[in-house]
C-alpha positions in Angstrom: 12.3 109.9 158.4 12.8 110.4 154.8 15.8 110.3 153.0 17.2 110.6 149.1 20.2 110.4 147.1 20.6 113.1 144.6 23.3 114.2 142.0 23.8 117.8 140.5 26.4 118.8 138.2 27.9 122.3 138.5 27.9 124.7 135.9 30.9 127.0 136.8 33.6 123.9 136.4 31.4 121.3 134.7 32.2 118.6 138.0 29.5 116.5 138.8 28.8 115.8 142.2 26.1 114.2 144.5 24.4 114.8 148.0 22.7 113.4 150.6 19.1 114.4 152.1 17.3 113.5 155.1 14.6 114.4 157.6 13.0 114.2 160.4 10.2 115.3 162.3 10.9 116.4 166.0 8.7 117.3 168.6 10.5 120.5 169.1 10.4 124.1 168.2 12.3 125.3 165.1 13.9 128.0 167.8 14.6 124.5 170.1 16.0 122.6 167.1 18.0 125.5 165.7 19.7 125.8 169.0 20.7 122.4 169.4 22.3 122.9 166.6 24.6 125.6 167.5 24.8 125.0 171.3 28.5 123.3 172.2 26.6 121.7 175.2 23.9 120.5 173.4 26.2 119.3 170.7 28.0 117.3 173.1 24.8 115.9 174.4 23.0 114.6 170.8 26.4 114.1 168.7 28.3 112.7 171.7 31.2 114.9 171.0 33.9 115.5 173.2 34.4 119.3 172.5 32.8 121.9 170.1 32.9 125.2 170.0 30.7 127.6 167.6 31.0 130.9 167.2 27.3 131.0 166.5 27.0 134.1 164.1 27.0 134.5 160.4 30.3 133.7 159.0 30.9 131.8 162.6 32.9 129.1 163.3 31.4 125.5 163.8 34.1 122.8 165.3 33.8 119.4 167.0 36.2 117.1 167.6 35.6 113.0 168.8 38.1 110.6 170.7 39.6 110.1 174.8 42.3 112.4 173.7 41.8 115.7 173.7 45.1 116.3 172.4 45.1 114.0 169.7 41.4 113.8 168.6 40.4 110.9 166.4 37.9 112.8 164.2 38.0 116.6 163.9 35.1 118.2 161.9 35.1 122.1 161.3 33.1 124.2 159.1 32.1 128.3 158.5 28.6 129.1 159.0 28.3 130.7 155.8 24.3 130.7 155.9 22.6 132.0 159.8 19.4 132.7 159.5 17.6 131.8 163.0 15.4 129.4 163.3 14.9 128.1 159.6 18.2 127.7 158.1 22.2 127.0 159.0 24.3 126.3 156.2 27.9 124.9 156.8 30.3 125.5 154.4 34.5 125.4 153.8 35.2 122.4 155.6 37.6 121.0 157.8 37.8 117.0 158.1 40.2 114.7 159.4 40.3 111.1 161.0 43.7 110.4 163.0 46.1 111.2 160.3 44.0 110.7 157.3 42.2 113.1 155.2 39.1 112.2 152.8 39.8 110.8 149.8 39.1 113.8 147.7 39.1 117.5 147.8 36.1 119.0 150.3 35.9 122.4 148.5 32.5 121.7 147.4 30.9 120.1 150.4 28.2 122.2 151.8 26.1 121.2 154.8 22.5 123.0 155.2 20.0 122.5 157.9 16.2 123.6 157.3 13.8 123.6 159.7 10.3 124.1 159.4 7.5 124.5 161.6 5.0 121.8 162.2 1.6 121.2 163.8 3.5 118.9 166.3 7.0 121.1 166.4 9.1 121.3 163.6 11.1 118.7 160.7 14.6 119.3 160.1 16.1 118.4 156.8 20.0 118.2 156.2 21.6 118.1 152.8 25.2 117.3 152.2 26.4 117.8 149.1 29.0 118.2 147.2 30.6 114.8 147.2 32.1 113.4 144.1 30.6 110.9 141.9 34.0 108.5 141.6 34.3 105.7 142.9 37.1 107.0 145.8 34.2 108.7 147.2 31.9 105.9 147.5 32.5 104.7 151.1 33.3 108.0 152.6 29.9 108.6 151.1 27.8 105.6 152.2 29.1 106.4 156.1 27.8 109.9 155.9 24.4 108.6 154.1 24.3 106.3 157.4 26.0 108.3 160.1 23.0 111.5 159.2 20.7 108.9 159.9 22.1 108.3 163.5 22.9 111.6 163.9 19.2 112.6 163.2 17.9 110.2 165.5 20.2 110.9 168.7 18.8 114.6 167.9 15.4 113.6 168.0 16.0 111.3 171.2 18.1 114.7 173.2 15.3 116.9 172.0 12.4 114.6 173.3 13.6 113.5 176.1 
């Protein structure tokens, strides 16, 4: 698995932000891969969600939501599919983010969330970049727990997929 830090700086309003990348080869399809991604059941399965629902076309709705209570989720993660181009790319965009009662501790209008996979000799590697998250220091630990929680979330793909 490889993975980078990177930082960009936007040239419509001048705010520099940074992103996360990260791959991994799977011994899978990019057709398998790609519909891991956008299968609720499958979701469930690799990102131990407790319910998702995509509306997997372009400009579709992507939504998953952790915690026992289905009422009151703990984590609630929602994003557009702004980008749906089967198998090689998905790219996530407008989010939605909350944990219990909090929000993240800056604006998410800039976060974007692309997934490319490309065919191998063995399957396929998918690579995930986040960006879009401020370089302040308010964004630092919501930052370093989606640096580490890719690398999980790669990894429970990669186990799903292979097993």
């Amino acid at each position: 698995m490889v993975g980078q830090k990177f930082s960009r700086v936007a040239l419509d309003n001048m705010s520099e932000t940074r992103g996360i990348r990260q791959s991994i080869d799977l011994v899978a399809s990019p057709e398998q891969v790609f519909d891991a991604l956008i299968t609720p059941s499958s979701i469930r399965g690799w990102w131990n969600a407790r319910q998702v629902i995509v509306h997997a076309v372009p400009d579709g709705t992507w939504l998953a939501t952790w915690g026992e209570d289905l009422d009151k989720p703990e984590f609630l993660c929602g994003y557009r599919m702004s980008r749906f181009e089967r198998p090689e790319l998905l790219e996530f965009s407008e989010p939605v983010y909350q944990t219990g009662s909090s929000e993240p501790p800056f604006p998410m209008d800039q976060m974007v969330v692309q997934f490319h996979i490309e065919p191998t000799a063995e399957g396929s590697r998918l690579s995930v970049t986040q960006d879009g998250f401020p370089v302040a220091a308010s964004a630092d630990e919501y930052f370093t727990g989606c640096e580490s929680g890719w690398h999980t979330t790669l990894h429970q793909l990669k186990e799903f997929l292979e097993s």
